[in-house]
N, C-alpha and C positions, 0 to 999 in steps of 0.2 A: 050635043058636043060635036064640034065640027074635026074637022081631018087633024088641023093643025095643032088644036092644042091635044089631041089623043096621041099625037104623037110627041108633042113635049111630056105630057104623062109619061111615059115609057120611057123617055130619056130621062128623066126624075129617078122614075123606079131603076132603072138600070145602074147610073149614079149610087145610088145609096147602096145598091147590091156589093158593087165593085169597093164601095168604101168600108160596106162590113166585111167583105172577103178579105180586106186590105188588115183592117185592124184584128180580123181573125189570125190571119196568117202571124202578123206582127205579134200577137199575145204567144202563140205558139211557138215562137220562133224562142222568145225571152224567156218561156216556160223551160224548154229544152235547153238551153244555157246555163239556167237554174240550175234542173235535176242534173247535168253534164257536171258542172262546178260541182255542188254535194259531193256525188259520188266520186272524183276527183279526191275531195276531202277527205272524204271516208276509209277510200283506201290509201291514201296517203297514212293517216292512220295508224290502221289495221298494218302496211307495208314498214313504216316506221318499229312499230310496236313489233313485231316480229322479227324484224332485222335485230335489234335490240335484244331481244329474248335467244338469237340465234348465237351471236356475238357473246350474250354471257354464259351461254353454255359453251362455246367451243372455249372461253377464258376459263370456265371451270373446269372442264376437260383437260387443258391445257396442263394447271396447276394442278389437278390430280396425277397427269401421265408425270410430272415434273416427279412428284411427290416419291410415285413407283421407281420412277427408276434412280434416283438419288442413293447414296449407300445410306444405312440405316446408321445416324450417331453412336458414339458409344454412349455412354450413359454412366453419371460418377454420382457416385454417392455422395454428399453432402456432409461436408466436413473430415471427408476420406482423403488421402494422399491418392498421387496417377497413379499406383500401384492396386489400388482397389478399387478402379476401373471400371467396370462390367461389361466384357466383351459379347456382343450379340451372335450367336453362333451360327453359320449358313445353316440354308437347311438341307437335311439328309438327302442322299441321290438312291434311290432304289430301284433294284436293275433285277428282275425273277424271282423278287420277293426277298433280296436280299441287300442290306445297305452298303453299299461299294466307298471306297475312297478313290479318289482320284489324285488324291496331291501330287503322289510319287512318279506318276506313269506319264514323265515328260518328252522320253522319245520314241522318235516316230519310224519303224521298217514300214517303207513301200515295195510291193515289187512290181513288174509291169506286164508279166504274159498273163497273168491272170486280176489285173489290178489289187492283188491283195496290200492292204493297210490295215497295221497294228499296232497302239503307243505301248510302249512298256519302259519298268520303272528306270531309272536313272540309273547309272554305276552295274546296267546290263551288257551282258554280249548276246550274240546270237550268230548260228551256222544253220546256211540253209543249201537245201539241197534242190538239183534239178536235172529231170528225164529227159529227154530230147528236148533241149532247151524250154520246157516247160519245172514251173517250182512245182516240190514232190513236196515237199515236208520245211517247216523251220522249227528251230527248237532252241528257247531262250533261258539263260541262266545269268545268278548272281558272275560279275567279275572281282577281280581284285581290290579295287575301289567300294564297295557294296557292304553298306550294312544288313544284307539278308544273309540266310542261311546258303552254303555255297552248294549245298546238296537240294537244293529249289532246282524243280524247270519247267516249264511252261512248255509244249508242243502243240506244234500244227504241222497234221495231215491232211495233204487233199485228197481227196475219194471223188474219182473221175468213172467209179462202177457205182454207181448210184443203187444199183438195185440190190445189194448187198447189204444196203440200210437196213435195219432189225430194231423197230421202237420198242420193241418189247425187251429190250437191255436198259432202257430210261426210266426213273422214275415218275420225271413230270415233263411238263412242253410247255412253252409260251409262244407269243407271235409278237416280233419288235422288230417294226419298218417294212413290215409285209414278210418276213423271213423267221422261217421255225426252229424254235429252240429244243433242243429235250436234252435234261439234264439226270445223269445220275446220280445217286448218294454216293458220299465218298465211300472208297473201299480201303480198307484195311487188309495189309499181304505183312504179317511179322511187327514191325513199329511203322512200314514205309504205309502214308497215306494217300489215295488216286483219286481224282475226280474226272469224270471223263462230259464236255461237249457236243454237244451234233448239232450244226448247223442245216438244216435243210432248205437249201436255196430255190428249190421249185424247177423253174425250166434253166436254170445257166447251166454250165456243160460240168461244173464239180461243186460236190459236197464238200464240208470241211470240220476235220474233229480237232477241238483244241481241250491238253488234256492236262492238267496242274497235277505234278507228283513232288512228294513233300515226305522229308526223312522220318517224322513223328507227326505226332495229332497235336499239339503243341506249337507248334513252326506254320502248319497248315492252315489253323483257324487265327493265326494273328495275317497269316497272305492271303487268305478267300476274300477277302474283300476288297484286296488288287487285283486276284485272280478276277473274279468277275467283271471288274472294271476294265480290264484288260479286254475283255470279252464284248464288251459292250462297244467297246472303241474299234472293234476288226469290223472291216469290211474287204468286200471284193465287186469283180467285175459286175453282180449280180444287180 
């Protein structure tokens, strides 16, 4: 074999190298296009299908929170006049183990050296007192307008001697808002009924005793369930 044609050999072989390099690349190129498109697909998909599933839960969510907060129907009996109704009843508020009303206790004393806030019931008064421009005490009773008992009253003492505190006058304690309850059994002095409060506030600079006295035991158990409610609704600077 002479020079020339070993060297067209080699220009052959090179040729056909380059042209299966060529259709290599090319197959590879359209393969990865393929798998690229698929997977496109697939999570299209998978992203579809999930979007979907995402959407009918936040629409079932939706229609459940709707559900919640809706007022509950009344509900009539069948073949009943609107008289025999059936009114659904809220549900009880329980405040130290004891069932409170709220209905009555629409107004509001604020005062401001010490932030004290307290609603108490409607058709009250109250006189409060104060030490050097600081409140010492308030103390709330039925007015003239008032269907309660006029011998009702409600007190509050601030106690700025904290360490005079004595739990061993309480019968039990609770813990509501981060702030200590201790409550005593009512006390009986002749017909007059007392319940006495202790707020123990922790680090603010006063304690506060709020203390429900009531002419008979009669008068007192139809207003303990204001009384506490009352109680529930005090707050202070604390």
């Amino acid at each position: 074999m002479n020079n020339f044609d070993f060297q067209k050999k080699i220009k052959i072989q090179k040729l056909n190298w380059f042209k299966s390099l060529k259709q290599s690349i090319y197959y590879s190129i359209v393969i990865h296009f393929i798998l690229v498109f698929i997977i496109q697909v697939l999570l299209g998909l998978d992203l579809n299908r999930t979007t979907k599933i995402k959407i009918k839960k936040i629409k079932q969510f939706a229609v459940e929170l709707k559900e919640i907060e809706q007022p509950k129907p009344q509900i009539a009996v069948k073949g009943s006049s609107v008289n025999d109704t059936i009114q659904i009843k809220p549900e009880k508020i329980i405040f130290a183990g004891f069932e409170i009303d709220t209905t009555d206790i629409v107004n509001r004393y604020q005062e401001n050296t010490l932030n004290v806030s307290i609603l108490f019931p409607a058709g009250w008064i109250y006189f409060d007192n104060k030490v050097k421009d600081i409140i010492d005490g308030i103390i709330f009773m039925p007015g003239e307008n008032s269907n309660y008992d006029k011998r009702l009253s409600v007190m509050i003492q601030v106690n700025t001697n904290k360490n005079l505190f004595n739990p061993y006058l309480y019968d039990s304690s609770f813990i509501y808002n981060k702030v200590q309850y201790f409550i005593s059994k009512p006390q009986k002095t002749y017909e007059q009924i007392t319940q006495t409060i202790y707020i123990r506030t922790g680090s603010f600079k006063a304690d506060f005793v709020i203390k429900c006295t009531s002419p008979n035991e009669n008068e007192f158990k139809k207003f303990q369930p204001i009384f506490f409610a009352m109680v529930r609704s005090f707050s202070a600077g604390y």
